[in-house]
N, C-alpha and C positions, 0 to 999 in steps of 0.2 A: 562790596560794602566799604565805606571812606570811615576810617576808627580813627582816632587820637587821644594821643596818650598824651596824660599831664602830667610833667613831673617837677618835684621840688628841687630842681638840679639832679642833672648825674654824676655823681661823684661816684667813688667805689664805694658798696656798698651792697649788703643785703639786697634790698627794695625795689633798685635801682636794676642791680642784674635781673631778678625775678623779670621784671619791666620789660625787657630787651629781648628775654627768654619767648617771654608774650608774644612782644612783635614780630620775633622771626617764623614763629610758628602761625600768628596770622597770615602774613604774606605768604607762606607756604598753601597755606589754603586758598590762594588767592584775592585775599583782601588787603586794600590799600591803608598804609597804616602810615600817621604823620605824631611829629610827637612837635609839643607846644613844652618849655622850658622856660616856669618862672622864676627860677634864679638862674640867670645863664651865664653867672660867675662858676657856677660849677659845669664843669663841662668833660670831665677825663674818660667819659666812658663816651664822647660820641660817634669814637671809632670804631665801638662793639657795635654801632646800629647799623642795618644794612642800606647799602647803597641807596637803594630808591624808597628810604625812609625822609621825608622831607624835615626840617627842625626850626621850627618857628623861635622867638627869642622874645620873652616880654616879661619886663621886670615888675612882677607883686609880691613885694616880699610879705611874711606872717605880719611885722608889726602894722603892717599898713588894714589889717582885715579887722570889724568890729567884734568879729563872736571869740575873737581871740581872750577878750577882757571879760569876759562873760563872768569865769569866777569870780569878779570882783563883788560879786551881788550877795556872795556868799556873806561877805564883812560887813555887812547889814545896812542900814540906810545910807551911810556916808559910800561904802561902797556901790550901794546903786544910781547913786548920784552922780559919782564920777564915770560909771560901766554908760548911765547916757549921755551923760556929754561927752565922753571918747567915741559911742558910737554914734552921734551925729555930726561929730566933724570928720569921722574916715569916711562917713558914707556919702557926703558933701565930695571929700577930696577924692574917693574911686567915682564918683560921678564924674568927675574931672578928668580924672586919667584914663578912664573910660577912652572919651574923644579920641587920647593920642593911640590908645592900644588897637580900638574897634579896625582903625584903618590898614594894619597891620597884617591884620587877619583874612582879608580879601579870598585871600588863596584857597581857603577850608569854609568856604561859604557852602558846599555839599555834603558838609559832617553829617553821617549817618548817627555815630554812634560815640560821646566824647567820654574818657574814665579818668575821674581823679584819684591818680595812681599811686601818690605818696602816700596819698590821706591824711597832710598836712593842712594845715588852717588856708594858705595860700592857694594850692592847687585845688581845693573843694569849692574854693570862694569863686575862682575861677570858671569852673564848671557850673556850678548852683547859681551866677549872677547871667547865666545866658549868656556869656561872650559869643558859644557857637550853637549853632542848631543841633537836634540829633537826641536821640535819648540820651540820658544822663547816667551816670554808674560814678557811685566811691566806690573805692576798694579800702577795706580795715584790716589792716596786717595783724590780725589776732581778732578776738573777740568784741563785740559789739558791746559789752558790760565794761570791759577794758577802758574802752572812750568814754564810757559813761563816768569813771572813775576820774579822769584826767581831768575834763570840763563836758558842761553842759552846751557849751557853744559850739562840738561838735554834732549834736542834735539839732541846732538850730539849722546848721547845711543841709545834715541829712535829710530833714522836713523836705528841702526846696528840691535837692535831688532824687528822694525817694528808691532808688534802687543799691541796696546796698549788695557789696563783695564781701564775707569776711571768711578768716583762716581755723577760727574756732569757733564754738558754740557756746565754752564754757560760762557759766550763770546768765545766759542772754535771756532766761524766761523772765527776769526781772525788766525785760525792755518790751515784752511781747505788746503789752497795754498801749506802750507809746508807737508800736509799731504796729498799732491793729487802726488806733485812731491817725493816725497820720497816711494811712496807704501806702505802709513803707514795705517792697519787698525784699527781702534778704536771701543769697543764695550763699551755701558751705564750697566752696573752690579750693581745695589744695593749690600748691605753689607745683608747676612740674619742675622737674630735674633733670635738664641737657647738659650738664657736667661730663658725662659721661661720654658724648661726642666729639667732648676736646682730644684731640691728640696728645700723647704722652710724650714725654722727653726723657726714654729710659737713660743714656746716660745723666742726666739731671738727677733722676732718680736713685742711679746708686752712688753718684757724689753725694749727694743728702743722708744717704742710711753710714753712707764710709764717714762724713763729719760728723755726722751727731748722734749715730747709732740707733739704737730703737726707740726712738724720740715719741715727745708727745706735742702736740698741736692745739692750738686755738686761732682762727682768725675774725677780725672784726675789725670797728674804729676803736682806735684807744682814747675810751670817752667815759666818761665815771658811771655814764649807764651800763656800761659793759661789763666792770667790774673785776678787770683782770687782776685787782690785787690779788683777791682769795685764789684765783690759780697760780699766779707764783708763791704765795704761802701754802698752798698745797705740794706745789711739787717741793719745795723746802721741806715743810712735814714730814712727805715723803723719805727723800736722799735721808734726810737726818734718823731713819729708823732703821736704814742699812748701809750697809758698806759701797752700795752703786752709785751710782751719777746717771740722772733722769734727765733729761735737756727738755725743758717747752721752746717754742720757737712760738712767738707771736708774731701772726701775720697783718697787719693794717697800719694805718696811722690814724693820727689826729692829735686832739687838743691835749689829751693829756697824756705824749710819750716824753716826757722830757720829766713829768712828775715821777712816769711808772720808771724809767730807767734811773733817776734818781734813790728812786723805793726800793727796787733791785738792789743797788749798791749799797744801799745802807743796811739791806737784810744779808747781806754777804751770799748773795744767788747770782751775782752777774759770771760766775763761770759756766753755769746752764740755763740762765734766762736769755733769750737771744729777741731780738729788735728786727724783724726783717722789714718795714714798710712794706707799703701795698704792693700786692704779688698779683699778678694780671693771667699767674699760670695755677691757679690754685689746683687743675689737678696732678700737675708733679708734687705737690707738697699732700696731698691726699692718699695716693701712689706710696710715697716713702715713709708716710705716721704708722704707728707701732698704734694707738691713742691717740684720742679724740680727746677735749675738756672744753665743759664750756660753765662760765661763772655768774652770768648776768644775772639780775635781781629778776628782771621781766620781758619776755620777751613774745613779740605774738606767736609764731611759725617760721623759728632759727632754721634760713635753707641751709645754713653750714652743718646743721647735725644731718637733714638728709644726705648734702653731698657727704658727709664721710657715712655715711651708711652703704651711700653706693660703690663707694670704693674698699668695702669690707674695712671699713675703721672700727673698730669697738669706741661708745662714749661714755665718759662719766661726766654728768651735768648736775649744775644746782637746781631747784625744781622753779627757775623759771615762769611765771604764768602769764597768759594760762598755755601757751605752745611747748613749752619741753613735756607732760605729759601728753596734752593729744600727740607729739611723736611716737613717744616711749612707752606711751602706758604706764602702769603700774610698775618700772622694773622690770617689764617683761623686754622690750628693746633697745636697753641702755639702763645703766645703773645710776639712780637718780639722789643726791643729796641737797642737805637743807641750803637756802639762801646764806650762803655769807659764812658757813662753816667748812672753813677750809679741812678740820683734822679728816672732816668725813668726806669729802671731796677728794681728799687726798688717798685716804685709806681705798676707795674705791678706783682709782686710778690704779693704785699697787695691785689687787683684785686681780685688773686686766691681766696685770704683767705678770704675774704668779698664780695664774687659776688658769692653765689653758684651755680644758672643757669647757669655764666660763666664756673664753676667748672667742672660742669657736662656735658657742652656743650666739652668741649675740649678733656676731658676723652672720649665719645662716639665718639668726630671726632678722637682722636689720637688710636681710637683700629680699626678704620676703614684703619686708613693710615699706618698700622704696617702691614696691610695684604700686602701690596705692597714689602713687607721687609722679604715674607716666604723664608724658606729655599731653597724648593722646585724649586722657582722661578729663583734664583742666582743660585744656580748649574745645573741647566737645560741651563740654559742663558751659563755657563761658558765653560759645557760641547759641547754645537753648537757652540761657539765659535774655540774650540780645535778642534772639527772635520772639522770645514770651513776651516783652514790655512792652 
């Protein structure tokens, strides 16, 4: 079978590894798999793909797609006035750009099967406008209600693609109506977890527990979606209720490290807040966490709290939605606090470090709950999905 995957750039990222995870495990199955990249200014993970992964390169960026402006409709008549005349001059100008792209594409004229895999306005547009043949699949990194919160103009894709991937279920009966009159089908796919076939670098590993000791970990982009303030004023919190020194080490980059390290300095934590940029080995740094944290406001199915699940990390997370509890449950596999409340973020991080029954109780339920997350499982699920449509 001829699959292609479409992504909104591969940069480091969540989304982006899931993606990669995908393909290796297709072609393992013997399916030919090509990925099509519409922003191919990001490019840093093209090394993770394999070999006989071919990579297309065709620039659509978001601002260029109509259903991006969709919410404008909400701002009442003046706002739908401008939502069409924005959408009939982009769809005038991807009419256009159409011509240069179609030619492009030659090579994937036997696309079985095409996934808009960011589930970005661009990569949807892309699949939902027929560029290539094949059945169609979005993928929604979380919940279908999720989307529905953001804009309406990702319903308008999903109408054209009709198959949808998502990572939760949470409040989606509120979408069941539009998805019973549209013939849209929806399949639940966990994210699998090949973290664990990375090779370890135990000397890496005990330099890391020797500098920083029983450290604790978050990785991500340092992007205001993320939220790493409340984790460095947690682990603040923290330090400041005993005599120890708790070190985070945040793994990623982006747009706003230059804020957070200044944030750092001004709260007087830059002697245990530490900056590492993107780490291409995250499971040495999973190997040597003491603690897991994670601060995000929302997030669909954080694969970083599986990977430290798999490597027996204990978490303490803000409640996320709707993907920190479909991980966690209730409390049951990871200790979960409020959005944006660092004291109780904090306090449950301390939990870890001084309750070791807790310790150990979470490690033994979280290597239990990572079986739900085999690879096995997700490409099995993905592959009777592709053959039902």
């Amino acid at each position: 079978m001829n699959i292609v995957f479409v992504f909104d750039g591969l940069q480091v990222g969540g989304i982006e590894r899931v993606g990669i995870d995908y393909i290796k495990l297709l072609i393992d199955r013997g399916h030919k798999v090509s990925v099509v990249n519409v922003t191919p200014a990001l490019k840093d993970l093209y090394h993770q793909l394999p070999k006989t992964c071919e990579i297309h390169e065709i620039s659509l960026t978001r601002s260029m797609v109509p259903y991006r402006y969709a919410k404008g409709i909400e701002k009442g008549i003046k706002g739908a006035i401008a939502y069409a005349g924005i959408s009939t001059a982009l769809t005038i100008l991807n009419a256009l750009k159409r011509t240069i792209i179609e030619p492009k594409l030659k090579s994937l004229a036997n696309t079985d099967v095409v996934i808009a895999f960011s589930g970005h306005f661009n990569d949807l547009m892309f699949v939902a406008s027929g560029y290539l043949p094949g059945k169609k699949i979005a993928w929604l990194h979380g919940s279908e209600f999720e989307y529905k919160v953001i804009s309406d103009g990702y319903f308008a894709l999903y109408r054209k693609i009709k198959n949808l991937v998502c990572l939760s279920e949470l409040c989606d009966i509120t979408c069941k109506k539009f998805n019973d009159e549209n013939g849209i089908r929806k399949e639940l796919i966990y994210n699998p977890i090949l973290i664990k076939d990375k090779e370890i670098d135990e000397e890496k590993v005990a330099n890391l527990k020797s500098k920083y000791g029983r450290f604790a970990l978050m990785a991500g982009r340092l992007a205001p979606d993320k939220d790493q303030k409340t984790a460095i004023l947690a682990i603040k919190h923290l330090n400041e209720q005993t005599d120890r020194t708790i070190h985070l080490l945040l793994a990623g980059d982006g747009v706003n490290r230059k804020e957070l390290e200044e944030f750092t300095k001004n709260q007087n934590a830059s002697e245990y807040i530490h900056f590492l940029g993107n780490c291409l080995d995250m499971q040495n740094y999973y190997s040597a966490a003491y603690a897991y944290v994670h601060s995000s406001p929302m997030e669909g199915l954080p694969t970083v709290l599986l990977e430290a699940m798999a490597y027996g990390v204990p978490i303490a997370a803000t409640d996320s939605i709707p993907g920190v509890r479909e991980i966690l449950g209730n409390n049951v596999f990871g200790l979960i606090s409020p959005v944006g409340d660092q004291r109780t973020l904090g306090d449950n991080i301390g939990k870890i470090y001084d309750d070791s029954l807790l310790r150990e109780m979470l490690k033994e339920r979280g290597y239990e709950r990572i079986k739900d997350f085999a690879p096995n499982k997700a490409v099995n699920k993905l592959e009777h999905l592709i053959n039902e449509i």
